[in-house]
C-alpha positions in Angstrom: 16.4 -1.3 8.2 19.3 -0.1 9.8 18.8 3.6 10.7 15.6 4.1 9.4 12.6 4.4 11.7 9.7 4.4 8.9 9.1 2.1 6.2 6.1 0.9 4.2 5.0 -2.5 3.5 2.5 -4.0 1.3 0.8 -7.5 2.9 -0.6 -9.8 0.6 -3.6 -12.4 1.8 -1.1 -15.3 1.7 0.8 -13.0 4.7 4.1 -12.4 2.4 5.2 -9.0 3.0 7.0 -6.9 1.1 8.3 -3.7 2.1 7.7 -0.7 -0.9 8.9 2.1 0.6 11.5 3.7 3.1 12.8 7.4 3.1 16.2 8.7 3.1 17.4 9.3 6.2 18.0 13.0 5.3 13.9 12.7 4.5 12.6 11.7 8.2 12.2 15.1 9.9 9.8 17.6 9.0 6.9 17.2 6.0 8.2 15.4 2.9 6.1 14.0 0.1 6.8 10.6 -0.8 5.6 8.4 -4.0 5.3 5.1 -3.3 4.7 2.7 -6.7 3.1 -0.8 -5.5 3.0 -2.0 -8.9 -0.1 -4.7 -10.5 -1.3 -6.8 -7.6 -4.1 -9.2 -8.1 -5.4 -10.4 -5.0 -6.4 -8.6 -1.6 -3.6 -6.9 0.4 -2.9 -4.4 3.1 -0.9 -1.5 3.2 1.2 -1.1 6.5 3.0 1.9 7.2 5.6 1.6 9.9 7.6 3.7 12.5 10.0 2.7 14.9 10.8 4.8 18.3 13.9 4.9 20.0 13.5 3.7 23.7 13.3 7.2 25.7 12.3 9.3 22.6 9.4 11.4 21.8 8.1 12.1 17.8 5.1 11.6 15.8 3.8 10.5 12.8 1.4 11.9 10.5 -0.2 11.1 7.0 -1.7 14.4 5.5 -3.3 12.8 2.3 -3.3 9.3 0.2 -4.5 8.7 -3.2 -4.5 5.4 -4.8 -4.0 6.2 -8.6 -4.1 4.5 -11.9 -5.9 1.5 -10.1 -7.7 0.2 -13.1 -6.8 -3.0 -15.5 -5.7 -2.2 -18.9 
């Protein structure tokens, strides 16, 4: 992940994770809208959304809305 300290993952029921998003690094201060595509999945999964802190460092980390659209089989 290098720099990054937020990235999204998407967990499928057989535990295979695969990460789907991760802003610029330009992108992780202040409000920023983000699109994240997850594609067709079949089965059950989970969506993760991850932050890491730097040891001694304050910030927070907010989601304002989420919408799942498009969701539907052809």
């Amino acid at each position: 992940l290098g720099d990054t300290p937020l990235w999204g993952s998407v967990w499928h029921i057989d535990g295979e994770e695969a990460v789907v998003w991760r802003p610029e690094s330009t992108s992780v201060r202040g409000w920023r809208e983000a699109i994240i595509y997850l594609g067709r999945i079949s089965g059950p999964f989970h969506i993760q959304l991850n932050s890491r802190r730097i040891e001694g460092k304050q910030g927070d980390v907010s989601i304002d809305q989420m919408e799942f659209l498009d969701c539907a089989l052809p």
